[in-house]
C-alpha positions in Angstrom: -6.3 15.4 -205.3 -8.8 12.9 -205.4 -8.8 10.1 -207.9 -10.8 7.9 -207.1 -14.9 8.0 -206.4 -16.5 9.9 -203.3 -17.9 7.8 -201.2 -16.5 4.4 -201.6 -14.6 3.1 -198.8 -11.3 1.4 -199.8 -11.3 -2.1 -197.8 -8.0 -3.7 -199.8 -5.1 -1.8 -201.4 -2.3 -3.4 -203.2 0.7 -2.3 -204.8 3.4 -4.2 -206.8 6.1 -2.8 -209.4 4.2 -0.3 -211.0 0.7 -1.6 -210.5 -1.9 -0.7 -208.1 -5.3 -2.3 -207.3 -7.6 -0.9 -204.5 -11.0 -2.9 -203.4 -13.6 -1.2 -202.3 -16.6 -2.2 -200.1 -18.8 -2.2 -202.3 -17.0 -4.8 -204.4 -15.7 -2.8 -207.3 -12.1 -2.6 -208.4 -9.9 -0.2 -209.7 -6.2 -0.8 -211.5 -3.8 2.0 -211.9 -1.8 2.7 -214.0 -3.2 1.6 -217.0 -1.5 0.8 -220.3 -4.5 0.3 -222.8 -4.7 -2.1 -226.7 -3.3 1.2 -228.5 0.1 1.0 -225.8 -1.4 4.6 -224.7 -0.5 4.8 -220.7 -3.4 5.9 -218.3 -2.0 6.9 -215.1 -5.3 7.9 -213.1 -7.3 4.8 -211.7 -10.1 3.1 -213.8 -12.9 1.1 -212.6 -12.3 -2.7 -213.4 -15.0 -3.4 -216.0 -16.9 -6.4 -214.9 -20.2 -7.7 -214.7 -22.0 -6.5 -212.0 -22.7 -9.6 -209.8 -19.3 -10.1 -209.1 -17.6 -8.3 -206.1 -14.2 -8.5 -205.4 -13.2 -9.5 -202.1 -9.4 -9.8 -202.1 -6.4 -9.3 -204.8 -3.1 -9.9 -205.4 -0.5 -9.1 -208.1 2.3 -11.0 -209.5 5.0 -9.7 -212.1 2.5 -8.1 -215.2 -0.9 -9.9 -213.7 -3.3 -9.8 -211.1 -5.6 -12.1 -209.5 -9.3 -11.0 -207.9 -11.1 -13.1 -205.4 -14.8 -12.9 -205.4 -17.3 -12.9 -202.6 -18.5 -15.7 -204.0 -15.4 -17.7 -204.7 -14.3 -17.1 -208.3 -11.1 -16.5 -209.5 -10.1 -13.8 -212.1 -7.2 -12.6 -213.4 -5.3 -10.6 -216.5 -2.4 -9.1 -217.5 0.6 -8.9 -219.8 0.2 -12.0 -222.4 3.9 -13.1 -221.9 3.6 -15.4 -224.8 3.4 -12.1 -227.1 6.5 -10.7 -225.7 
């Protein structure tokens, strides 16, 4: 099975725990699994949502985070607020 889009070359994979990120060339990033607001768990990949100018070039993931490099230098990250519990 298939999950994520035809045609998009996979340049970067990581795995951590129970995280996944894969890169593709394009730029675009998806996160699986996936546990949303409502606490309902996504297993099947899902297309990072952001803007479209950015391109991921590289990630990495920590314990309930990640971190995406840019092509253009920027830093972003998310995850589990840890303050909340």
């Amino acid at each position: 099975m298939d999950f994520l889009p035809k045609n998009k070359q996979i340049t970067r994979i990581k795995a951590k725990g129970i995280q996944n990120v894969a890169v593709t060339k394009c730029g675009a990033a998806y996160y699986w699994p996936y546990i949303d607001e409502d606490g309902l768990y996504h297993p099947l990949p899902i297309k990072m949502p952001l803007p479209t100018k950015l391109k991921v070039k590289e990630v990495s993931l920590g314990y309930n985070f990640a971190m995406l490099l840019t092509k253009d230098g920027q830093v972003l990250s998310f995850g589990k607020d840890n303050l909340a519990g």
